[in-house]
MIDOSE-1310 file (N, C-alpha, C; in nm, 2 decimals, decimal comma, always signed):
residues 49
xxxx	-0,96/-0,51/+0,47/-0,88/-0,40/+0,52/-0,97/-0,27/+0,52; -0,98/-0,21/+0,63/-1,02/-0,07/+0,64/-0,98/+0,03/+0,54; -1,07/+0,15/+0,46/-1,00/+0,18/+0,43/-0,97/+0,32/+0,50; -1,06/+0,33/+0,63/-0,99/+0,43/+0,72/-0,84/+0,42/+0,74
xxxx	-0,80/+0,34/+0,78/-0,67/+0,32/+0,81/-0,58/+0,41/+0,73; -0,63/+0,43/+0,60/-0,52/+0,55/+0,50/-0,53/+0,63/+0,59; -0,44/+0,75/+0,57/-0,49/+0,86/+0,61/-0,50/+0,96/+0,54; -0,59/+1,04/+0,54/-0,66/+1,15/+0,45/-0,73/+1,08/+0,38
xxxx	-0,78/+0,94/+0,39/-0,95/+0,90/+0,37/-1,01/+0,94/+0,46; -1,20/+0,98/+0,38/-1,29/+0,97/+0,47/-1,38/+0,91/+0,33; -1,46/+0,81/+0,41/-1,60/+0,80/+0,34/-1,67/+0,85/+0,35; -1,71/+0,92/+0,21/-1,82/+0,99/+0,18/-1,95/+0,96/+0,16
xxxx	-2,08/+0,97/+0,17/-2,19/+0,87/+0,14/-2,18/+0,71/+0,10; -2,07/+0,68/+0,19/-2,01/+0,51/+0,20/-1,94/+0,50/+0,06; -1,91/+0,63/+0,00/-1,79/+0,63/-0,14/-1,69/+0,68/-0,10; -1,57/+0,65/-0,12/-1,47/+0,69/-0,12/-1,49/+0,84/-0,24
xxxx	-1,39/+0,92/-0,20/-1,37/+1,10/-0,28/-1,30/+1,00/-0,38; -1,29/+1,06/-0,56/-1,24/+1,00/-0,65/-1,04/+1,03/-0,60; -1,01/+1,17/-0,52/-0,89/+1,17/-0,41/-0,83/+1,10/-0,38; -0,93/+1,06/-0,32/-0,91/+0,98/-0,21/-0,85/+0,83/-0,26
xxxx	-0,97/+0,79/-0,36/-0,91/+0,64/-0,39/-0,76/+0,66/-0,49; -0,76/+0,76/-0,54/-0,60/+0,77/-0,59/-0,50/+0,77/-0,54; -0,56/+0,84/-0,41/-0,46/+0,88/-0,27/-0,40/+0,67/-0,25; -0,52/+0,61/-0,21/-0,53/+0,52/-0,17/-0,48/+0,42/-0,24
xxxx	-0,49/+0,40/-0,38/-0,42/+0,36/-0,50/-0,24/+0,36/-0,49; -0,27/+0,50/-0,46/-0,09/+0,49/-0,45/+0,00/+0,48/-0,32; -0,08/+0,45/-0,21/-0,06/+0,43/-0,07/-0,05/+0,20/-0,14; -0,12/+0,17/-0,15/-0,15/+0,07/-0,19/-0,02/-0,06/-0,27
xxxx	+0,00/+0,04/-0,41/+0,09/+0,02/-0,49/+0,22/+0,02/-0,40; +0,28/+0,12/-0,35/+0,39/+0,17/-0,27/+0,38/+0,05/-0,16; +0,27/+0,00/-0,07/+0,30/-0,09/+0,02/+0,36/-0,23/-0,08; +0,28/-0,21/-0,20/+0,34/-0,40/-0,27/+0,52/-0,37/-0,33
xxxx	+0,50/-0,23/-0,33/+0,65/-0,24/-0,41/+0,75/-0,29/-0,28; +0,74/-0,20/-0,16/+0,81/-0,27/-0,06/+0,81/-0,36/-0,02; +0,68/-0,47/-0,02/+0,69/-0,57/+0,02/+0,79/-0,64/-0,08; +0,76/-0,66/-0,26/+0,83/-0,70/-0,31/+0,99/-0,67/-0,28
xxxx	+1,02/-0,58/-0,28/+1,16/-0,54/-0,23/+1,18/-0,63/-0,14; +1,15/-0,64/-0,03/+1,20/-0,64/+0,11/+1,22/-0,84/+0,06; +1,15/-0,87/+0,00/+1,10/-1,04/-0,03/+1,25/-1,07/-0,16; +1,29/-0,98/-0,19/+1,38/-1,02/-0,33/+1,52/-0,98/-0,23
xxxx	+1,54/-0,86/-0,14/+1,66/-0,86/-0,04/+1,68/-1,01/+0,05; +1,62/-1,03/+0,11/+1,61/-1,11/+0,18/+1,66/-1,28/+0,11; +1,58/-1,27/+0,02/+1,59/-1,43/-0,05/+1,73/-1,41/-0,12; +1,77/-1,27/-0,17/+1,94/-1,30/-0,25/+2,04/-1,27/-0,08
xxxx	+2,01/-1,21/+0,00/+2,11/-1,24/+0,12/+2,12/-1,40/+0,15; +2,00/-1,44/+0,18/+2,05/-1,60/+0,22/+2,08/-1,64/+0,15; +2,05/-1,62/+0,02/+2,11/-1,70/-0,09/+2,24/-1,69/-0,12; +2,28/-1,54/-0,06/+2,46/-1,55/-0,09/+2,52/-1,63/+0,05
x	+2,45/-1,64/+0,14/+2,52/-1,66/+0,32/+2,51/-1,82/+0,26
């Protein structure tokens, strides 16, 4: 995965700003929590239908 794709990354001498990766850390974290979410909604809906 790019890590352009965040936004408000830029690589710096091909390092990430220490910012930046926190930025990116919590961009990161926040996409797995929704995934999990969206994976535990879904499996108790069919599970009740």
């Amino acid at each position: 995965m790019n890590m352009k794709t965040f936004p408000g990354t830029e690589w710096v001498n091909g390092r990430l700003r220490p910012v930046e990766v926190r930025k990116a850390k919590v961009v990161v974290v926040v996409m797995v929590v929704v995934v999990v979410v969206v994976v535990v909604v879904v499996t108790c809906t069919t599970t009740i239908k």
